[in-house]
Short mmCIF file of the C-alpha atoms (twelve columns), coordinates in Angstrom:
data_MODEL
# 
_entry.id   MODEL 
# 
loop_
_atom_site.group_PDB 
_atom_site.id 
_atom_site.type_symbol 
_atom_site.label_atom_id 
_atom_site.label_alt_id 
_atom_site.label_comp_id 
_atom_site.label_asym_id 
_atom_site.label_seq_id 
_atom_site.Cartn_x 
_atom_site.Cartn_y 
_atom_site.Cartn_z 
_atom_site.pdbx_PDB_model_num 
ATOM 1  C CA . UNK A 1  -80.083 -199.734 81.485  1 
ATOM 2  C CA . UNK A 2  -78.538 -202.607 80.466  1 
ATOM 3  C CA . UNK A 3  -81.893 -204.719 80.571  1 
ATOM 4  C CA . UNK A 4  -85.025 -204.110 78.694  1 
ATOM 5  C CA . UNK A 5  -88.292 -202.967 80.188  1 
ATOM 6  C CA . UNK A 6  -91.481 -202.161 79.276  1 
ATOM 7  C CA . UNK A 7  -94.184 -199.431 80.109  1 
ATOM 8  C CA . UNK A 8  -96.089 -200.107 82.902  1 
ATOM 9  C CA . UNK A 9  -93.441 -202.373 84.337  1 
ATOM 10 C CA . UNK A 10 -92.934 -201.639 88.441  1 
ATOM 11 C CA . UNK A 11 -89.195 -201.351 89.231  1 
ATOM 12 C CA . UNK A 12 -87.522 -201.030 92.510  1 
ATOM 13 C CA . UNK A 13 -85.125 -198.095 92.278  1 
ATOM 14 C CA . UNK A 14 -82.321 -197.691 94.496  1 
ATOM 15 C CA . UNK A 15 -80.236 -194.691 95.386  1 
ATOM 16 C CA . UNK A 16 -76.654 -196.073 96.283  1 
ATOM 17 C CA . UNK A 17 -75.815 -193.049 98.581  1 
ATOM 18 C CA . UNK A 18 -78.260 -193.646 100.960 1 
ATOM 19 C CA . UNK A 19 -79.145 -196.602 100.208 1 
ATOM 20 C CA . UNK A 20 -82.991 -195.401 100.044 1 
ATOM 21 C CA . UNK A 21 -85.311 -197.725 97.651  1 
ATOM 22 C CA . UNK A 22 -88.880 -196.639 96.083  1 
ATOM 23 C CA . UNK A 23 -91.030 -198.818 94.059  1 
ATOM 24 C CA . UNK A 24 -91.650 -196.707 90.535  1 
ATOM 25 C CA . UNK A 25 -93.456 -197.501 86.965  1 
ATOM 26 C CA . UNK A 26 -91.872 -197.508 83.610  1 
ATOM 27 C CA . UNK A 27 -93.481 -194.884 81.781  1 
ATOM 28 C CA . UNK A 28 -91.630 -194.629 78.781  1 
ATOM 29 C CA . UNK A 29 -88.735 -196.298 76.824  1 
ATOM 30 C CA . UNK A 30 -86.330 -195.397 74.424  1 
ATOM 31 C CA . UNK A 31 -83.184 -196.986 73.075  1 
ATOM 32 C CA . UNK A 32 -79.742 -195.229 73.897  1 
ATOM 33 C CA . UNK A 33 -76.236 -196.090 72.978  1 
ATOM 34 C CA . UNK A 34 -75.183 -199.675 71.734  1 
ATOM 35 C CA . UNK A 35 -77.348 -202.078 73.232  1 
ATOM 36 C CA . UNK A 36 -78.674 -199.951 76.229  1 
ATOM 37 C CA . UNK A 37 -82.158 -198.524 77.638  1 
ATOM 38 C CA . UNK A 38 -83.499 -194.861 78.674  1 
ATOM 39 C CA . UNK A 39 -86.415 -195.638 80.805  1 
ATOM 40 C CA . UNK A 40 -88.764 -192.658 82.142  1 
ATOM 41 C CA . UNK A 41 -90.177 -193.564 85.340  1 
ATOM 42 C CA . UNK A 42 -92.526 -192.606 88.300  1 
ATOM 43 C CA . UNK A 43 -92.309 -192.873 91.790  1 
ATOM 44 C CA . UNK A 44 -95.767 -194.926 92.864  1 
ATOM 45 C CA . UNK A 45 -95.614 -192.662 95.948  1 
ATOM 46 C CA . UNK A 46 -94.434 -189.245 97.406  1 
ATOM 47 C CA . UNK A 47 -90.640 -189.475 97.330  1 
ATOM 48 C CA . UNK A 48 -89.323 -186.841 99.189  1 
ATOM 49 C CA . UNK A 49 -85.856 -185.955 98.711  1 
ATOM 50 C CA . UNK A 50 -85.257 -188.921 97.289  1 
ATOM 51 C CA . UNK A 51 -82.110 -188.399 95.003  1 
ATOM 52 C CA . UNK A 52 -80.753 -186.156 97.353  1 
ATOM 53 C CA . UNK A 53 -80.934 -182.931 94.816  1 
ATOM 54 C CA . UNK A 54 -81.591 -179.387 95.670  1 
ATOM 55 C CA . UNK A 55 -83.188 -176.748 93.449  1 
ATOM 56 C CA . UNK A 56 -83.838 -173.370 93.199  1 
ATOM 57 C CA . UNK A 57 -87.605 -172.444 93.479  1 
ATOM 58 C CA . UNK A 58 -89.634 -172.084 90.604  1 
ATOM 59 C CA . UNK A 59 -90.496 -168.208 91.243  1 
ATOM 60 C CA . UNK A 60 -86.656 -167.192 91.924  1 
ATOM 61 C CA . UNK A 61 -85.287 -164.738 88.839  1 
ATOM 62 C CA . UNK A 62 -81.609 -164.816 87.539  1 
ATOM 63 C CA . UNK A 63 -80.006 -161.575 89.392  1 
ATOM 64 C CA . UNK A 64 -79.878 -158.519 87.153  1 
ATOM 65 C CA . UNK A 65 -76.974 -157.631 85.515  1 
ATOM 66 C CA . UNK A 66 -75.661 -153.773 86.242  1 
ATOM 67 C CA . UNK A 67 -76.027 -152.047 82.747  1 
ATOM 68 C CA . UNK A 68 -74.800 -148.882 83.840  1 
ATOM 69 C CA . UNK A 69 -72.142 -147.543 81.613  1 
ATOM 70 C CA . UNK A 70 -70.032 -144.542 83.458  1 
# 
């Protein structure tokens, strides 16, 4: 972020896609490259699917690889 924040600040986040929006807070802030903000947030309510990425499910394992030599 180009603009500074602070914790407990309420920001409107918008996902440009889909054009979604979802009030979060500021939960922590750190600095990042030249004169730019990392900001951790939280949604202030359920968000669904809101950035539109889909992930494995926690209890899935990695396939096995064969280790049978012939």
């Amino acid at each position: 972020m180009a603009g500074a924040v602070t914790v407990g600040q309420v920001l409107r986040i918008i996902n440009r896609n889909t054009r979604e929006h979802q009030d979060c807070r500021v939960v922590n802030v750190e600095s990042a490259e030249g004169s730019k903000w990392a900001a951790g947030i939280e949604f202030l309510e359920p968000a669904g699917n809101f950035w539109q990425i889909s992930f494995p499910p926690a209890n899935v394992r990695p396939a096995e690889e064969n280790c049978n030599s012939n």
